[in-house]
C-alpha positions as CSV (number, residue, x, y, z in Angstrom):
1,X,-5.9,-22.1,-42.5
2,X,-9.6,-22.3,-41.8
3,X,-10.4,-23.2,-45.3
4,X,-7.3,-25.9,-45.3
5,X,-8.8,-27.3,-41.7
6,X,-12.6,-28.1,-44.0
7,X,-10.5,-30.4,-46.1
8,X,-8.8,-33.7,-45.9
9,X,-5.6,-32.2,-47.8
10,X,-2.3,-33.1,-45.1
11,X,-0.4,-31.2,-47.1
12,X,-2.7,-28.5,-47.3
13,X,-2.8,-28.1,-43.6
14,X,0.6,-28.6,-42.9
15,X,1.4,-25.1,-45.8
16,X,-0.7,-23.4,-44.6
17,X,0.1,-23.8,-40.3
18,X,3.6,-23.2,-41.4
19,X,2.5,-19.8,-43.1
20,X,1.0,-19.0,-40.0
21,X,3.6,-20.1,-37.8
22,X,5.8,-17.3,-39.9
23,X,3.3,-14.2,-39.9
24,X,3.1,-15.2,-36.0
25,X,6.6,-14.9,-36.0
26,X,7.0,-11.9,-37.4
27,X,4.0,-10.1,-35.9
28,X,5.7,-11.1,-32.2
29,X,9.2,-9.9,-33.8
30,X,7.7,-6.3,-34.3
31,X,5.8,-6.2,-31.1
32,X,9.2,-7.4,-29.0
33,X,10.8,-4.3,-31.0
34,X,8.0,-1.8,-30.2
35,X,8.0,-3.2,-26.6
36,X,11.8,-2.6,-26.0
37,X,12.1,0.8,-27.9
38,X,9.5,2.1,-25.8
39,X,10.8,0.9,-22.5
40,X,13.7,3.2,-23.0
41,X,17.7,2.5,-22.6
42,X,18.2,-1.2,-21.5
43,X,19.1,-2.7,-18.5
44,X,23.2,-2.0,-19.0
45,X,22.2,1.9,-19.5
46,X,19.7,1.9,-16.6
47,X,23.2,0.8,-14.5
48,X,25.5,3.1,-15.7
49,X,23.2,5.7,-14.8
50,X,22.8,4.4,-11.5
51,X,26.5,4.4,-11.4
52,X,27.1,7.9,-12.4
53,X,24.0,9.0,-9.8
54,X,25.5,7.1,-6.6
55,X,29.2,8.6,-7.9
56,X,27.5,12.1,-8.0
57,X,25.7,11.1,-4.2
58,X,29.3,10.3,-2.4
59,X,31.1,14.0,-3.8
60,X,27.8,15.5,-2.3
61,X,28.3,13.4,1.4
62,X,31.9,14.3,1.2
63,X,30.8,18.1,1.3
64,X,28.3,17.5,3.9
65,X,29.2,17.7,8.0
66,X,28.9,13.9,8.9
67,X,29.3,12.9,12.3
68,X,30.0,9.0,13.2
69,X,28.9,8.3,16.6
70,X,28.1,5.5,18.7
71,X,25.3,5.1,21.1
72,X,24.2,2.7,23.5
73,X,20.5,1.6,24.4
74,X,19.8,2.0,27.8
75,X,15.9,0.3,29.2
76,X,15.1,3.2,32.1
77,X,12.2,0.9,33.3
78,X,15.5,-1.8,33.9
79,X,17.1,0.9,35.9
80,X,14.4,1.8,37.8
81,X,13.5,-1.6,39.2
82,X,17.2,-1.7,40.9
């Protein structure tokens, strides 16, 4: 490309930017690929894990002793000024 750029050859340039343009291509291809296989499982089997983890979590708060219970705020320093 460098030697191409020296000259006055359209053509010339034109071949050889679109050579580039391909090895680029192909270069970024591979490093997407690398990228992604070394990420791991994607985002669809990063869910279904999730799924099958919370799924697991509500059998385990089914066994547990839960209580439900309301409450109510109460300001003492409201109380005491009465």
């Amino acid at each position: 490309m460098r030697e191409a750029l020296k000259g006055t050859d359209i053509e010339a340039v034109k071949s050889s930017y679109e050579t580039l343009q391909t090895k680029f291509q192909e270069v970024s291809a591979e490093l997407y690929k690398n990228a992604a296989a070394s990420a791991g499982p994607g985002p669809e089997a990063a869910a279904a894990g999730a799924g099958a983890a919370a799924s697991h979590n509500e059998g385990a708060k089914k066994d547990a002793d839960v209580v439900d219970a309301e409450f109510e705020m109460v300001d003492e320093d409201k109380d005491k000024k009465k």
